[in-house]
C-alpha positions in Angstrom: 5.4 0.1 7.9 5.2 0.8 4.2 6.6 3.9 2.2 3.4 3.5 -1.0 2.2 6.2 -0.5 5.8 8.3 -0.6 6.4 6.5 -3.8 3.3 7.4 -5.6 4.1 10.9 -4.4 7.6 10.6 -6.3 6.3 9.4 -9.0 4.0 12.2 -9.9 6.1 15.3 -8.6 9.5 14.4 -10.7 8.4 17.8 -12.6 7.5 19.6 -9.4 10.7 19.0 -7.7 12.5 21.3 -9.7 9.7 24.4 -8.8 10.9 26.8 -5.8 9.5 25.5 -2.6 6.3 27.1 -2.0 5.1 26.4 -5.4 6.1 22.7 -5.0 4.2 22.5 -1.9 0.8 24.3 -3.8 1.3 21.1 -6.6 1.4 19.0 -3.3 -1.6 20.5 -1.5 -3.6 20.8 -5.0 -2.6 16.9 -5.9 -4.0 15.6 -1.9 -7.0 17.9 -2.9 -7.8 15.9 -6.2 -6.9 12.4 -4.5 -9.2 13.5 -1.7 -12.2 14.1 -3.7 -11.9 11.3 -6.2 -11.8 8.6 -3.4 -14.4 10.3 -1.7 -17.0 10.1 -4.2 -15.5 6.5 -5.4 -16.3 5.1 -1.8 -19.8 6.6 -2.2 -20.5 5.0 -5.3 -19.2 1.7 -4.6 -22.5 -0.6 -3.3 -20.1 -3.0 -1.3 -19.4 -3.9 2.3 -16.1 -3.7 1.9 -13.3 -1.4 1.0 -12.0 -2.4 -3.0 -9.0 -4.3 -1.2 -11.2 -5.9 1.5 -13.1 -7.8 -1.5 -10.6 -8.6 -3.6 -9.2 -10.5 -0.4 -12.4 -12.4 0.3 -13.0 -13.4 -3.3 -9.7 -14.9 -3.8 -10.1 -17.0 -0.5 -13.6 -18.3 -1.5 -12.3 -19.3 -5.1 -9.5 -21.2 -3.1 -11.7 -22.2 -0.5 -14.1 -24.3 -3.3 -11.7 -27.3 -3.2 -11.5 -27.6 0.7 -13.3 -30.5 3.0 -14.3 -29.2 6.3 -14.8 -31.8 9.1 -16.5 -30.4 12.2 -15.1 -31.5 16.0 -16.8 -28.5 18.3 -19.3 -25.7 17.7 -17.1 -23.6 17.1 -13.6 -25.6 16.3 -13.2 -27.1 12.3 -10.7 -29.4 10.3 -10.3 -28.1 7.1 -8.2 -30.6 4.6 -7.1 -30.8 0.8 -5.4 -33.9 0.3 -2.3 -34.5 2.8 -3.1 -31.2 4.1 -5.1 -30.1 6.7 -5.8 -26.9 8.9 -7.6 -25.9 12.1 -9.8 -22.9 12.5 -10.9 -21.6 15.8 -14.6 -19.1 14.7 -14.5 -18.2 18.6 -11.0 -16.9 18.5 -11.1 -16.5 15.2 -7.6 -17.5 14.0 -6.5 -20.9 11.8 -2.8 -23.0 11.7 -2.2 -21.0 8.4 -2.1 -17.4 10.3 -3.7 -15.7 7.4 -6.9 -15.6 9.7 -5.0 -13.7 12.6 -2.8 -11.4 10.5 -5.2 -10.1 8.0 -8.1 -10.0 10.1 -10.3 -11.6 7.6 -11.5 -15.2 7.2 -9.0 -17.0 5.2 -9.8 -19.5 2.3 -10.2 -22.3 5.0 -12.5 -20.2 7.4 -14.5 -19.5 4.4 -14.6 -22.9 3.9 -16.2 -23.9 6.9 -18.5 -20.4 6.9 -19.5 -21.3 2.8 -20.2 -25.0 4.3 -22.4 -23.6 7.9 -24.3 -20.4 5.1 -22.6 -18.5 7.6 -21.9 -14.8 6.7 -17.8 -14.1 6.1 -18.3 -10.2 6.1 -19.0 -10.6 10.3 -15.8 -11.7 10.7 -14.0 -8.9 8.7 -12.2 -6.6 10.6 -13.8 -2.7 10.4 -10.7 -1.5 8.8 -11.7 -3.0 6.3 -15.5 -2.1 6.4 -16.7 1.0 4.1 -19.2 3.0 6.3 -16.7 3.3 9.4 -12.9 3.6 7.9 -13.3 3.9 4.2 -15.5 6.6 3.9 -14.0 7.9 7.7 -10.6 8.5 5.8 -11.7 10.4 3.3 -14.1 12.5 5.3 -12.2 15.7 5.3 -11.5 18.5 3.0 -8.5 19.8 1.7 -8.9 23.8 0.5 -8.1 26.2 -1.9 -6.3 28.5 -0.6 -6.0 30.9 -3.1 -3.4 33.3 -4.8 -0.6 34.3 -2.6 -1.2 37.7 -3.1 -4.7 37.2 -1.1 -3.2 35.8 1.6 -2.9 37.5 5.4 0.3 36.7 6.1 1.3 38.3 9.8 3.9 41.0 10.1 5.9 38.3 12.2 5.9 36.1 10.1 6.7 38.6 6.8 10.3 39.8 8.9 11.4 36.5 8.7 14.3 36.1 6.6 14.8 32.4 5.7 18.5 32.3 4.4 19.4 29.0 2.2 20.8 26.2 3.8 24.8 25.2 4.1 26.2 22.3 1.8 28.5 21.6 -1.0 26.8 21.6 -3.8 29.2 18.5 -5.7 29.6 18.6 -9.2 28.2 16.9 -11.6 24.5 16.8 -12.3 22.2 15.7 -9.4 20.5 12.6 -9.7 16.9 12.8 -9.8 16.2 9.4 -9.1 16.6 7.3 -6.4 19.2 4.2 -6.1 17.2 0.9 -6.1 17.4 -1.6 -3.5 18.9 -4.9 -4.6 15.8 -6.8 -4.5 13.6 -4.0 -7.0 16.8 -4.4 -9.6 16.0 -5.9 -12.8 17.1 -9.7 -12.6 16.8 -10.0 -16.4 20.1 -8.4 -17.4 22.9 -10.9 -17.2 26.6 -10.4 -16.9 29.2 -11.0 -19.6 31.9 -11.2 -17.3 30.6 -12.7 -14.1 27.9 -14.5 -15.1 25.4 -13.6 -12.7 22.1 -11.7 -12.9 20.7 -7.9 -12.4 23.5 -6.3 -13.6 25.5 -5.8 -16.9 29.1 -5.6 -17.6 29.2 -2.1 -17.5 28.0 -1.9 -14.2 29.6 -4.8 -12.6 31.9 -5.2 -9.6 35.5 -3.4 -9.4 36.8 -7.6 -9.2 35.0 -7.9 -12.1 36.1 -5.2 -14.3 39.9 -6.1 -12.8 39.2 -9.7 -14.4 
Protein backbone atom coordinates (compact mmCIF):
# COMPACT_ATOMS: atom_id res chain seq x y z
CA UNK A 1 0.00 0.00 0.00
CA UNK A 2 3.01 2.08 0.61
CA UNK A 3 6.25 2.59 -1.59
CA UNK A 4 8.92 3.34 1.95
CA UNK A 5 10.69 1.02 1.46
CA UNK A 6 11.36 1.74 -2.50
CA UNK A 7 12.23 5.20 -1.41
CA UNK A 8 14.79 4.42 1.08
CA UNK A 9 16.17 2.09 -1.61
CA UNK A 10 16.51 5.37 -3.92
CA UNK A 11 17.83 7.16 -1.58
CA UNK A 12 20.92 5.20 -0.86
CA UNK A 13 21.64 3.75 -4.52
CA UNK A 14 21.72 7.28 -6.41
CA UNK A 15 25.60 6.28 -6.78
CA UNK A 16 24.80 2.71 -7.62
CA UNK A 17 22.54 3.45 -10.43
CA UNK A 18 25.14 4.54 -12.61
CA UNK A 19 27.27 0.84 -12.02
CA UNK A 20 26.55 -1.82 -14.93
CA UNK A 21 23.78 -4.05 -13.86
CA UNK A 22 25.15 -6.95 -12.08
CA UNK A 23 27.29 -4.83 -9.92
CA UNK A 24 24.28 -2.61 -9.01
CA UNK A 25 22.40 -5.63 -8.07
CA UNK A 26 25.76 -6.97 -5.70
CA UNK A 27 25.28 -3.12 -3.88
CA UNK A 28 21.59 -4.19 -3.65
CA UNK A 29 22.07 -7.80 -2.31
CA UNK A 30 25.13 -6.48 0.02
CA UNK A 31 22.85 -3.32 1.37
CA UNK A 32 19.53 -6.09 2.28
CA UNK A 33 22.46 -8.12 3.85
CA UNK A 34 23.53 -5.27 6.20
CA UNK A 35 19.68 -4.11 6.89
CA UNK A 36 19.05 -7.80 7.63
CA UNK A 37 21.61 -8.22 10.28
CA UNK A 38 21.28 -4.83 11.98
CA UNK A 39 17.46 -5.32 12.68
CA UNK A 40 18.07 -8.69 13.53
CA UNK A 41 20.22 -8.17 16.36
CA UNK A 42 18.23 -4.67 17.20
CA UNK A 43 14.95 -6.82 17.79
CA UNK A 44 17.08 -9.15 20.08
CA UNK A 45 18.26 -6.47 22.11
CA UNK A 46 15.24 -4.59 22.57
CA UNK A 47 13.48 -5.98 26.12
CA UNK A 48 9.95 -4.86 24.93
CA UNK A 49 6.70 -6.54 23.97
CA UNK A 50 6.28 -4.67 21.18
CA UNK A 51 7.93 -3.85 17.89
CA UNK A 52 9.71 0.13 18.21
CA UNK A 53 6.49 1.35 16.20
CA UNK A 54 4.01 -0.73 18.35
CA UNK A 55 5.20 1.30 21.49
CA UNK A 56 5.54 4.45 20.24
CA UNK A 57 1.72 3.96 19.34
CA UNK A 58 0.59 2.85 22.79
CA UNK A 59 2.54 5.54 24.61
CA UNK A 60 1.17 8.33 22.72
CA UNK A 61 -2.51 6.97 23.35
CA UNK A 62 -1.93 6.57 27.23
CA UNK A 63 -0.38 10.25 27.38
CA UNK A 64 -3.76 11.26 25.56
CA UNK A 65 -5.72 8.87 27.35
CA UNK A 66 -4.70 10.73 31.06
CA UNK A 67 -7.32 13.46 30.51
CA UNK A 68 -10.34 11.06 29.60
CA UNK A 69 -13.42 10.07 32.08
CA UNK A 70 -14.65 6.64 31.49
CA UNK A 71 -18.23 5.81 32.56
CA UNK A 72 -19.09 2.09 32.56
CA UNK A 73 -22.76 0.82 31.10
CA UNK A 74 -21.88 -3.21 30.53
CA UNK A 75 -19.00 -5.58 31.27
CA UNK A 76 -17.62 -5.16 28.51
CA UNK A 77 -19.21 -1.77 26.80
CA UNK A 78 -17.57 1.98 28.14
CA UNK A 79 -18.36 5.79 27.63
CA UNK A 80 -15.34 7.50 27.38
CA UNK A 81 -15.80 11.58 27.48
CA UNK A 82 -13.56 14.89 27.49
CA UNK A 83 -15.77 17.69 27.74
CA UNK A 84 -18.55 17.88 24.91
CA UNK A 85 -16.97 14.79 23.66
CA UNK A 86 -17.59 11.43 24.10
CA UNK A 87 -16.74 7.89 22.60
CA UNK A 88 -17.91 4.34 22.90
CA UNK A 89 -15.53 1.33 23.13
CA UNK A 90 -16.75 -2.11 22.67
CA UNK A 91 -13.45 -4.62 24.74
CA UNK A 92 -15.54 -7.72 23.37
CA UNK A 93 -15.38 -6.53 19.79
CA UNK A 94 -12.80 -4.58 20.40
CA UNK A 95 -13.41 -1.46 18.21
CA UNK A 96 -14.47 2.47 19.53
CA UNK A 97 -16.68 5.49 17.53
CA UNK A 98 -13.21 6.93 16.78
CA UNK A 99 -12.01 3.74 14.47
CA UNK A 100 -8.52 4.16 15.60
CA UNK A 101 -9.30 0.88 17.69
CA UNK A 102 -10.43 -1.09 14.49
CA UNK A 103 -7.86 0.12 12.01
CA UNK A 104 -4.69 0.02 13.91
CA UNK A 105 -5.50 -2.98 15.84
CA UNK A 106 -4.35 -1.52 18.96
CA UNK A 107 -6.26 0.08 21.87
CA UNK A 108 -6.68 3.66 21.20
CA UNK A 109 -6.21 6.49 23.74
CA UNK A 110 -9.86 5.97 24.89
CA UNK A 111 -9.65 2.08 25.18
CA UNK A 112 -6.55 2.73 27.22
CA UNK A 113 -8.59 4.87 29.09
CA UNK A 114 -11.00 2.47 30.21
CA UNK A 115 -8.05 -0.49 30.50
CA UNK A 116 -5.63 2.25 32.64
CA UNK A 117 -9.04 2.86 34.77
CA UNK A 118 -10.10 -1.49 35.06
CA UNK A 119 -5.53 -2.16 35.70
CA UNK A 120 -6.34 -4.01 32.73
CA UNK A 121 -3.31 -5.07 30.45
CA UNK A 122 -3.37 -2.94 26.83
CA UNK A 123 -0.55 -5.20 25.35
CA UNK A 124 -3.54 -8.34 25.17
CA UNK A 125 -5.33 -6.36 22.94
CA UNK A 126 -2.40 -5.55 20.47
CA UNK A 127 -2.54 -7.15 17.39
CA UNK A 128 0.65 -9.82 16.85
CA UNK A 129 1.85 -7.81 14.02
CA UNK A 130 2.82 -5.79 16.13
CA UNK A 131 4.17 -8.33 18.84
CA UNK A 132 8.13 -8.96 18.81
CA UNK A 133 8.62 -12.81 19.42
CA UNK A 134 6.12 -13.76 16.50
CA UNK A 135 6.47 -10.96 13.52
CA UNK A 136 9.36 -8.85 14.52
CA UNK A 137 11.93 -11.17 15.09
CA UNK A 138 9.83 -13.69 12.33
CA UNK A 139 10.77 -11.00 9.64
CA UNK A 140 14.07 -10.83 10.14
CA UNK A 141 14.66 -14.47 10.58
CA UNK A 142 16.46 -15.19 7.44
CA UNK A 143 19.81 -14.83 5.98
CA UNK A 144 20.93 -13.03 3.09
CA UNK A 145 24.59 -14.54 1.72
CA UNK A 146 27.69 -13.73 0.36
CA UNK A 147 27.98 -14.93 -2.60
CA UNK A 148 31.24 -14.37 -3.40
CA UNK A 149 33.50 -13.11 -6.47
CA UNK A 150 32.06 -13.77 -9.73
CA UNK A 151 34.91 -15.48 -10.88
CA UNK A 152 33.97 -18.37 -8.17
CA UNK A 153 30.79 -18.72 -9.30
CA UNK A 154 29.30 -22.07 -11.27
CA UNK A 155 27.55 -20.55 -13.69
CA UNK A 156 25.82 -23.46 -16.25
CA UNK A 157 26.87 -23.73 -19.77
CA UNK A 158 23.17 -22.75 -20.57
CA UNK A 159 23.06 -20.12 -19.03
CA UNK A 160 26.85 -18.80 -20.18
CA UNK A 161 25.41 -19.08 -24.26
CA UNK A 162 23.10 -16.66 -23.49
CA UNK A 163 23.62 -13.48 -25.20
CA UNK A 164 21.63 -10.71 -23.57
CA UNK A 165 21.58 -7.91 -26.34
CA UNK A 166 20.61 -4.16 -24.93
CA UNK A 167 17.26 -3.12 -25.06
CA UNK A 168 15.48 -0.80 -27.97
CA UNK A 169 14.78 2.98 -27.14
CA UNK A 170 15.69 6.42 -28.14
CA UNK A 171 17.97 7.52 -26.02
CA UNK A 172 16.68 11.66 -26.02
CA UNK A 173 19.11 14.21 -25.61
CA UNK A 174 19.89 16.07 -23.05
CA UNK A 175 21.12 14.72 -19.72
CA UNK A 176 18.86 12.09 -17.99
CA UNK A 177 17.35 13.11 -14.92
CA UNK A 178 18.29 11.29 -11.97
CA UNK A 179 15.65 12.20 -9.87
CA UNK A 180 12.31 11.72 -9.77
CA UNK A 181 9.37 14.44 -10.38
CA UNK A 182 7.55 15.13 -7.12
CA UNK A 183 3.98 14.80 -6.54
CA UNK A 184 2.10 18.06 -5.97
CA UNK A 185 1.43 17.37 -2.48
CA UNK A 186 5.55 16.51 -1.42
CA UNK A 187 6.38 20.18 -3.33
CA UNK A 188 7.78 22.73 -1.11
CA UNK A 189 4.80 25.17 -0.25
CA UNK A 190 7.28 27.76 1.01
CA UNK A 191 8.34 29.26 -2.25
CA UNK A 192 5.82 31.84 -3.40
CA UNK A 193 5.16 33.23 -6.87
CA UNK A 194 5.98 36.71 -8.06
CA UNK A 195 3.63 36.64 -10.76
CA UNK A 196 0.67 34.53 -9.68
CA UNK A 197 0.77 34.75 -6.24
CA UNK A 198 0.31 31.42 -5.13
CA UNK A 199 2.49 28.91 -3.37
CA UNK A 200 5.11 25.86 -4.19
CA UNK A 201 6.41 27.28 -7.08
CA UNK A 202 8.47 30.26 -8.24
CA UNK A 203 8.32 32.44 -11.13
CA UNK A 204 10.70 30.60 -13.03
CA UNK A 205 8.80 27.62 -12.82
CA UNK A 206 5.34 28.80 -13.14
CA UNK A 207 2.44 28.15 -15.54
CA UNK A 208 2.74 28.82 -19.49
CA UNK A 209 -0.55 31.62 -18.49
CA UNK A 210 1.64 32.78 -16.20
CA UNK A 211 4.73 33.47 -17.95
CA UNK A 212 2.27 34.85 -20.95
CA UNK A 213 1.02 37.49 -18.29
Amino acid sequence: MISNILESLNAVNLAARELPITTLVECLRALVQQWTHSNRTKAHNTFTKLSPTGEDILLKNYTYSLNLEVKATTDYLFEVTRMKESWEVDLEKRTCTCNRFQIDEMPCGHAVALMREMNMDPYTYCSDYYKKKKNWLATYSGTVYPIGHQSEWEVPEEVKNIIVLPPHEIIKSGKPKTLRRKAGWEKDQHNKCSKCGELGHNKRTCSRRCRRE
